[in-house]
C-alpha positions as CSV (number, residue, x, y, z in Angstrom):
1,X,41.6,-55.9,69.7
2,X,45.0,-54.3,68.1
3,X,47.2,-52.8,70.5
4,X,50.8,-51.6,70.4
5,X,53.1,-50.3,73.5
6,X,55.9,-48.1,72.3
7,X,56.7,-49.1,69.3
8,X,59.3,-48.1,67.3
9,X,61.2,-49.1,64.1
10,X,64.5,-47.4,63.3
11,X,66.4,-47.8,60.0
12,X,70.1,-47.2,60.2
13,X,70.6,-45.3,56.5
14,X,74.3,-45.2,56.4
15,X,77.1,-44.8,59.2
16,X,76.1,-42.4,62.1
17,X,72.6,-42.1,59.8
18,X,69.2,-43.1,61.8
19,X,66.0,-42.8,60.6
20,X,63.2,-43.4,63.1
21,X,60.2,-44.4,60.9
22,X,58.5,-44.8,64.4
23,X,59.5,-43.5,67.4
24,X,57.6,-45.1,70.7
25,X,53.9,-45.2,69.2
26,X,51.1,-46.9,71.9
27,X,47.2,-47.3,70.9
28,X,44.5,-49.5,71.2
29,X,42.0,-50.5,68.7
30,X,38.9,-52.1,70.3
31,X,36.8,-54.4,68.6
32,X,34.3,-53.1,66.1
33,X,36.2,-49.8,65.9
34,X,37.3,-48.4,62.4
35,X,39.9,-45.8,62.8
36,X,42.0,-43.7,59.6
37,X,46.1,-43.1,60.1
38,X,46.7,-39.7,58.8
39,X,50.1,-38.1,58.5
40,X,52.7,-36.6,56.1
41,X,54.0,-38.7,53.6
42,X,57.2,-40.2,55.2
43,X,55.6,-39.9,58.7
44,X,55.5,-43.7,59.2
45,X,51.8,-44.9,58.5
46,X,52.7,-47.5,56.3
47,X,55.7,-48.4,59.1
48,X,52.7,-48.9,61.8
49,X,50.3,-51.0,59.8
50,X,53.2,-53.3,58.8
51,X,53.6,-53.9,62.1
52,X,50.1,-54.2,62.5
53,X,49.7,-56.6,59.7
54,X,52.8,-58.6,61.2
55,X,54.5,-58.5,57.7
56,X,57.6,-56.5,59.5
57,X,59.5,-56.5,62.7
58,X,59.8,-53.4,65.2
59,X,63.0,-52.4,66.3
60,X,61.6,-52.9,70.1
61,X,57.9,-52.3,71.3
62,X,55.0,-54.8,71.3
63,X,52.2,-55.4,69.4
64,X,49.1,-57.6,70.3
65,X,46.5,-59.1,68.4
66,X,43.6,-59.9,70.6
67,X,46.0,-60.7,73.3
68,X,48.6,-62.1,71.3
69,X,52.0,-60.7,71.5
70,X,52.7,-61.3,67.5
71,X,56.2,-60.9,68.0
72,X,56.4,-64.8,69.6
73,X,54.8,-66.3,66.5
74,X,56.1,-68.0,63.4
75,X,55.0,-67.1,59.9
76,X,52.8,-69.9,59.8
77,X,50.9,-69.0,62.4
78,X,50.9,-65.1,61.9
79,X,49.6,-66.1,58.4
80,X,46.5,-67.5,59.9
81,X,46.2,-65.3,62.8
């Protein structure tokens, strides 16, 4: 099971500048489900299933991977997850 509790990932673009690439996104993938992220380009799909896929960091928010808060795990053992 994937889930994620208000996550959100800001970049700060230059002084004063904030882009929020997510802004407090919470779902829940059971097991066995297959489920499509559709949005605008720019709209932060490729943001979520980085975070998803552990290969980036939120800015604060949690997400699990069959239980598993990622966010407590090295790269060794997000690699083999």
């Amino acid at each position: 099971m994937i889930q994620t509790f208000d996550l959100k990932k800001y970049y700060q673009i230059t002084e004063g500048i904030i882009v929020k690439a997510l802004d407090g996104v919470s779902l829940t993938v059971k097991k066995g489900e297959f489920i499509s992220v559709m949005g605008p380009s720019g709209s932060g799909k490729t943001t979520l299933l980085n975070m998803i896929g552990a290969l980036d960091t939120p800015t604060s928010g949690e997400v699990y991977i069959n239980g598993i808060n990622i966010a407590h795990m090295n790269d060794e053992e997000r690699t083999y997850m």
